[in-house]
C-alpha positions in Angstrom: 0.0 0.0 0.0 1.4 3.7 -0.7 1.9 5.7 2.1 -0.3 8.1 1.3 -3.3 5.6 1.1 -2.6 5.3 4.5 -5.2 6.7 7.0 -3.7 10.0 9.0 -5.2 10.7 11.9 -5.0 14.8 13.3 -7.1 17.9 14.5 -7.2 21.5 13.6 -8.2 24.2 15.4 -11.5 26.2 14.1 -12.6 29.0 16.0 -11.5 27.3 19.2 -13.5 23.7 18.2 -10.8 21.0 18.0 -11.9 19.2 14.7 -10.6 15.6 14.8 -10.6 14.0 11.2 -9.1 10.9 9.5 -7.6 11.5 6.1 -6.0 9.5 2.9 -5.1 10.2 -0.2 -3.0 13.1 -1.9 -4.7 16.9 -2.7 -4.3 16.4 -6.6 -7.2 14.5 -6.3 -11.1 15.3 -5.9 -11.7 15.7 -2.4 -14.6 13.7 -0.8 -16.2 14.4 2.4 -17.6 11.8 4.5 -20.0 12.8 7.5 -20.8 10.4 9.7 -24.1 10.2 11.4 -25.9 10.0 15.3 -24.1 8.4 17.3 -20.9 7.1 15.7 -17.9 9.2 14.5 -15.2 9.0 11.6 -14.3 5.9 13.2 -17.2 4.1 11.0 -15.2 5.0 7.8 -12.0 3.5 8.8 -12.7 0.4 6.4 -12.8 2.4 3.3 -10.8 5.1 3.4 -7.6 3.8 1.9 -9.2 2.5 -0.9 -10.5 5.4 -1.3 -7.7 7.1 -1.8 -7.0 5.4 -4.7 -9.0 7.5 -6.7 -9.5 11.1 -4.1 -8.7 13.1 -1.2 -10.8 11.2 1.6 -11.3 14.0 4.2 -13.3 12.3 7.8 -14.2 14.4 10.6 -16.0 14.0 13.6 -18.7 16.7 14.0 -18.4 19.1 17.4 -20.2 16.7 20.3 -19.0 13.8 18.6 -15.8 11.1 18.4 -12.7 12.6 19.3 -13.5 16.5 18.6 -14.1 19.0 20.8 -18.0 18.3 22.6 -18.5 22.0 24.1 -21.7 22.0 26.2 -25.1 23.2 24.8 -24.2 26.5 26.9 -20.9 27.0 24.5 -22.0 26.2 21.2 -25.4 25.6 19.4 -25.9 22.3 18.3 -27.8 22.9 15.1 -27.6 21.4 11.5 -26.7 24.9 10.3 -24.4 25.7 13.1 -22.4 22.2 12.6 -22.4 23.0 8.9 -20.8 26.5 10.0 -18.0 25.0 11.6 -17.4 22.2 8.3 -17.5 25.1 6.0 -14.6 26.4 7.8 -13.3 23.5 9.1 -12.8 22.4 5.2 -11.2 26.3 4.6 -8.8 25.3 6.7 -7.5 22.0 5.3 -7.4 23.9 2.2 -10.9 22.3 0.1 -12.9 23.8 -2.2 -14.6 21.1 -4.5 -15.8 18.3 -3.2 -18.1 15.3 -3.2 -20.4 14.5 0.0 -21.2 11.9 1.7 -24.5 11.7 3.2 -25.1 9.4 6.6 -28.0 9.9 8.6 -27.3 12.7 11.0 -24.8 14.0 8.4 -27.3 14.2 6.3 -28.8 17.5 7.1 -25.1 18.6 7.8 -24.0 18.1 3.9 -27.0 19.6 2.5 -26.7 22.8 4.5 -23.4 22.8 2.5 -24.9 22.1 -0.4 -28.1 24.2 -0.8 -25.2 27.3 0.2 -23.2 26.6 -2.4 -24.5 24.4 -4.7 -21.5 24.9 -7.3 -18.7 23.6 -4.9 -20.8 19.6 -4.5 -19.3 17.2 -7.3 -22.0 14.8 -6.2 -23.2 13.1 -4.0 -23.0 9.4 -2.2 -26.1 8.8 0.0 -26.0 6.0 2.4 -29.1 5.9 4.5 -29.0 9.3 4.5 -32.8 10.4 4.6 -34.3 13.7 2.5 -37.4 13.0 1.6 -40.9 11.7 3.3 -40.8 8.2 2.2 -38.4 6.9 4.3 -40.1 8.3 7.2 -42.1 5.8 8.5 -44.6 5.1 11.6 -41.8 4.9 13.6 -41.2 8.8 13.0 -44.9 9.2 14.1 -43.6 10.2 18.1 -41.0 12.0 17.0 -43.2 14.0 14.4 -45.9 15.0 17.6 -42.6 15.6 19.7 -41.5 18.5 16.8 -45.0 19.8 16.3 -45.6 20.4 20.0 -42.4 19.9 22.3 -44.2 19.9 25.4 -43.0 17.7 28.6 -46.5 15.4 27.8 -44.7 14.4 24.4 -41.0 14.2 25.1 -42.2 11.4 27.7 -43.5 9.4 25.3 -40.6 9.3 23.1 -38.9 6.2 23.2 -36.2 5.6 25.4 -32.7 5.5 22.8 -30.0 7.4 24.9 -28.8 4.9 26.4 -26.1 2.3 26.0 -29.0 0.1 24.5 -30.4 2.9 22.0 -26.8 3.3 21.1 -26.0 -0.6 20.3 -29.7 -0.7 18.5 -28.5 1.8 16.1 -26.6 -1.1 14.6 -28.2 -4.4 15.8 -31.7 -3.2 15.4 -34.2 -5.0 12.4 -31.6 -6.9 11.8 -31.5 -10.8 11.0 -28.9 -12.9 13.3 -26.5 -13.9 10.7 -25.8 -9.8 10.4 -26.1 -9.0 13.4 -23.3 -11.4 14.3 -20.8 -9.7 11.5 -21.1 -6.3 13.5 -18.5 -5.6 15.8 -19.5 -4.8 19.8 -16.5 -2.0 20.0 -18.5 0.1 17.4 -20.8 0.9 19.9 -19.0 0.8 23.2 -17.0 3.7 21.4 -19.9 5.5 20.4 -21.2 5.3 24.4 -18.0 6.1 25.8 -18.1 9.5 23.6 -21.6 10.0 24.5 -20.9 9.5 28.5 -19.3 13.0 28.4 -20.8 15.5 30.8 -23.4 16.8 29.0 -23.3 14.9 25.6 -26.7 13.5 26.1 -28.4 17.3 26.1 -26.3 17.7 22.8 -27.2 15.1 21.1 -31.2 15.5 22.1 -30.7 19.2 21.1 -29.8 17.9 17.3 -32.5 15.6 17.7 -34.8 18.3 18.3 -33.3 20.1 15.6 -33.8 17.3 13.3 -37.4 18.3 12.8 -36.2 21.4 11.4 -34.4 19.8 8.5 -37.9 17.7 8.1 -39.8 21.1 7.7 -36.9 21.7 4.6 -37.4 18.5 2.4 -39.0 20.3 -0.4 -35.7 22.8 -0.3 -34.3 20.0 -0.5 -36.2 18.1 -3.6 -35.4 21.7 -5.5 -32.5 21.5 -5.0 -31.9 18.2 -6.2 -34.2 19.0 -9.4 -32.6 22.5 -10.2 -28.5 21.5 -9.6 -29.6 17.9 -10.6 -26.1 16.2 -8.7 -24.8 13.3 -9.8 -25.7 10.3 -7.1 -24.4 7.6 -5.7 -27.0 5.6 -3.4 -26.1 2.7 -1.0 -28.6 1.6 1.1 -29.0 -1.2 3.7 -32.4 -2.9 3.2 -33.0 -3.5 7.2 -32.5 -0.2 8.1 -34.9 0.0 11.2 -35.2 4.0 11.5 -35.1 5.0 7.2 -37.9 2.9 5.2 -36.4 1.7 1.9 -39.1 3.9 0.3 -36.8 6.3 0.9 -34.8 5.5 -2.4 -37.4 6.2 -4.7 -37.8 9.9 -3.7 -34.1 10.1 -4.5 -35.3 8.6 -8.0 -38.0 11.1 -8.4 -36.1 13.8 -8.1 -32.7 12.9 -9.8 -32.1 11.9 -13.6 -27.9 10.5 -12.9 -28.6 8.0 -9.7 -27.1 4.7 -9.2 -28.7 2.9 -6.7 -27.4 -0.1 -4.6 -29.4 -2.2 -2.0 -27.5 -4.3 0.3 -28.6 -7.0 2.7 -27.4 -4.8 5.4 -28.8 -2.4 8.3 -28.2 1.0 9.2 -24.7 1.0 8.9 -24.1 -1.5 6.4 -20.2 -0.1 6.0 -19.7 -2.7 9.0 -20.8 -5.5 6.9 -20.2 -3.8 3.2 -17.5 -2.1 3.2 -15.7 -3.7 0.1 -19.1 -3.6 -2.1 -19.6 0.0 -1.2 -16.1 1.0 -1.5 -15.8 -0.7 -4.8 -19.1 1.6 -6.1 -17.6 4.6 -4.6 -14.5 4.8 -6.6 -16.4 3.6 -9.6 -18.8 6.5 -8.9 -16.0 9.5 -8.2 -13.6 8.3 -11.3 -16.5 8.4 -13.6 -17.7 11.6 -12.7 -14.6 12.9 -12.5 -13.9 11.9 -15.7 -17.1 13.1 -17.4 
């Protein structure tokens, strides 16, 4: 392997938020962003990003609150979509990134389309992996939350369920799906994930971006504009068992996009613990063709 296919690990400084982020590849090459989404970290991208630096710049971070960046309190910093977006915008300033592709994984979601609706020109396109934008893929799950964003009153926060906890946290990647995947997932991916969300006062950030969520709901049709108007090229993965995005959720990408490749993979929310090679394979596949176009 060259050395620069190697994953770097390191953090910079942006407006007094250390910014941890993984990083492989050379700056010659297209940059692509991969955000991570609730409650993991850059740490869920450590299986594809040298061979994604075969073909790009592979640029990691963990968003403030989570993995190994700075978690200010709700006091110091205002966990918002738009806010986090704030600090990537600058955050990729600093590490010198202008172009880029985007990928889009649940929470980071929201985060790369704040990006992109600001500035459409700078997206190349973009890789959506369970990454929701549209109605369809929310189901009657979402129906508590939905009440919960309408009317955030005591009566409906308590009827919520209960997900942070250690259990909601390991549910993100065992949940809907069947034992022989369940089995493939390693327990460290979620013992990490709890021990970052054990900080004093991570739990009230992360239920602030939760509450926030409903906010990027309210923006879907921005969202399906945007998609229709700038008409990115897209990469979709998706893991069929995904217990929180309904697999409807691909065909509103459809709808609105004319250049999609879709893949569906017997795999849950975060199907990069089980799919890694598949997805990286379509990735680079994905960048060197648009690239190239």
């Amino acid at each position: 392997m060259r050395a620069t296919a190697k994953a770097r690990h390191q953090s910079v400084d942006v407006d007094g938020i250390e910014v941890f982020y993984r990083e492989a590849g050379t700056p010659d090459r297209p940059c692509l962003l991969l955000l991570h989404g609730f409650p993991s970290s850059s740490h869920c991208f450590r299986r594809v990003l040298s061979p994604l630096a075969e073909v790009s710049r592979v640029v990691a971070p963990d968003l403030p609150g989570f993995g190994f960046s700075s978690a200010p309190t709700i006091e110091e910093y205002e966990y918002t979509f738009a806010n986090l977006a704030d600090t990537m915008e600058r955050f990729l300033d600093r590490i010198g990134v202008e172009e880029f592709f985007v990928y889009l994984h649940d929470f980071g979601a929201p985060v790369g389309y704040h990006l992109a609706l600001r500035r459409p020109e700078r997206v190349l396109g973009l890789v959506v992996q369970n990454g929701n934008a549209h109605d369809d893929g929310l189901g009657d799950q979402w129906d508590g939350a939905r009440a919960y964003w309408a009317d955030p009153s005591e009566e409906n926060r308590a009827k919520l369920p209960e997900w942070l906890n250690f259990e909601g946290t390991r549910g993100q990647y065992l949940d809907g799906l069947p034992e022989r995947l369940r089995v493939l997932h390693p327990p460290e991916t979620w013992h990490l994930d709890w021990e970052r969300m054990s900080r004093p006062g991570d739990l009230d950030v992360q239920f602030q971006l939760f509450r926030d969520y409903g906010a990027y709901v309210a923006r879907f049709g921005d969202l399906a504009d945007y998609h229709r108007t700038h008409q990115p090229p897209c990469l979709l993965l998706w893991g069929r068992h995904d217990a929180f995005f309904d697999l409807a959720e691909i065909m509103g990408y459809a709808r609105d996009l004319d250049r999609i490749e879709m893949h569906v993979f017997d795999a849950g929310h975060y199907l990069l613990e089980t799919h890694a090679d598949e997805s990286a394979a379509a990735i680079r596949a994905f960048v060197t063709d648009v690239s190239l176009a």
